[in-house]
C-alpha positions in Angstrom: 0.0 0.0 0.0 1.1 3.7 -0.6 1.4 6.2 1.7 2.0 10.0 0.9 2.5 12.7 3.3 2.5 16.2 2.2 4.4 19.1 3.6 5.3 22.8 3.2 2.3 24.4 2.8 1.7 27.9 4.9 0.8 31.4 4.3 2.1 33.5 2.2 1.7 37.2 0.7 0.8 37.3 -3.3 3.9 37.0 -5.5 5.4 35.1 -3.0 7.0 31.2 -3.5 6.0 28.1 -1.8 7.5 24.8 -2.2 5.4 21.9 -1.3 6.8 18.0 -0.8 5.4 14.6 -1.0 7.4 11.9 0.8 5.6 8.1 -0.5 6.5 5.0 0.4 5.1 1.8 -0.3 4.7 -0.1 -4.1 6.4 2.5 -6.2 8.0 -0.1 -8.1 4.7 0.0 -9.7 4.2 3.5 -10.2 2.6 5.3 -13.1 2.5 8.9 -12.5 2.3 10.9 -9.3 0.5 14.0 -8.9 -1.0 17.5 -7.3 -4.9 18.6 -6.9 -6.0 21.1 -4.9 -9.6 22.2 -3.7 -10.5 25.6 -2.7 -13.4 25.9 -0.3 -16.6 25.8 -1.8 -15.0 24.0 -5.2 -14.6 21.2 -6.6 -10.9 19.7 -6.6 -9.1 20.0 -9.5 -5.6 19.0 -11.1 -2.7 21.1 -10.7 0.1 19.0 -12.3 0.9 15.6 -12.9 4.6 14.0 -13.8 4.7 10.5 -15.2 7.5 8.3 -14.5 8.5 8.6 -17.7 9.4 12.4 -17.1 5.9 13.5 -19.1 4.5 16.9 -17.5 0.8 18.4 -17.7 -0.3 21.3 -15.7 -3.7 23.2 -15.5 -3.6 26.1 -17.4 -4.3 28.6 -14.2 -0.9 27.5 -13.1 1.6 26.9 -16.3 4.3 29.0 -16.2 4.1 29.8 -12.2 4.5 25.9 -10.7 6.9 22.9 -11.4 6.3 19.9 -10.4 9.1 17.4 -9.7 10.5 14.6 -8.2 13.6 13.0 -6.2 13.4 9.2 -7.2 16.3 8.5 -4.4 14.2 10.5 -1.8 10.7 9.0 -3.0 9.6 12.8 -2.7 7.6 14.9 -4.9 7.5 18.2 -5.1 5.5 21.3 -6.5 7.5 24.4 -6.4 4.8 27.6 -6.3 5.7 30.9 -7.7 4.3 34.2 -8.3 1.0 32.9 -6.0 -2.1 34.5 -6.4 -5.1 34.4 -3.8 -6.7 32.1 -6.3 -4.3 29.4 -5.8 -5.4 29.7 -1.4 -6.6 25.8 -1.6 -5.6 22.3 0.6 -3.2 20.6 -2.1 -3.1 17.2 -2.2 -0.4 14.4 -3.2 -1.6 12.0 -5.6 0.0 8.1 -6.8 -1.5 6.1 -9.4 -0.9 2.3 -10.0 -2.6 0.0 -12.4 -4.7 -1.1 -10.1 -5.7 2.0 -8.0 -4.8 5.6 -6.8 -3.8 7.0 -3.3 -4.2 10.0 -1.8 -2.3 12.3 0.8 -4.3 13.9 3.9 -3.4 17.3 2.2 -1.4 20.8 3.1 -2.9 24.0 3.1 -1.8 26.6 1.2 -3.3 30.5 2.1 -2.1 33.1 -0.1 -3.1 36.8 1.0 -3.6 39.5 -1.1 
């Protein structure tokens, strides 16, 4: 079974930077692309970005351009490094792994952005 626990989230004025990680562990051997959604209150979640473990990248279109995701195969960490945040992007991100069979989710990190 996977487990994921995010990290880094906080406060932050707009145009500021965040850098949020995912630490997983469990069958990675089986991976097939790890990802981020976030969910603003009142809304639905949505994808932020997704890397495959092929290297292949797709971001929402609100964020291209201002995030990255990444990821430290050695470390088992993801990350998603925010810039130039906006009080649009104030949400509870979430950590995402999908295998063949099923996907797993973190518990989430919150993320305020003030304007």
């Amino acid at each position: 079974q996977v487990q994921l626990v995010e990290s880094g989230g906080g406060l932050v004025q707009a145009g500021g930077s965040l850098r949020l990680s995912c630490a997983a562990s469990g069958f990675l051997s089986r991976l097939l692309d790890m990802g981020w959604y976030r969910q603003a209150p009142g809304k639905q979640r949505e994808l932020v970005a997704v890397l495959t473990t092929g290297g292949s990248t797709n971001y929402a279109d609100v964020v291209k351009g201002r995030f990255t995701i990444s990821r430290d195969n050695a470390k088992s960490t993801q990350y998603l490094q925010m810039n130039s945040l906006e009080p649009e992007d104030t949400a509870v991100y979430y950590c995402t792994a999908r295998l063949p069979d099923m996907s797993y989710w973190g518990k989430g990190t919150r993320v305020t952005v003030s304007s």
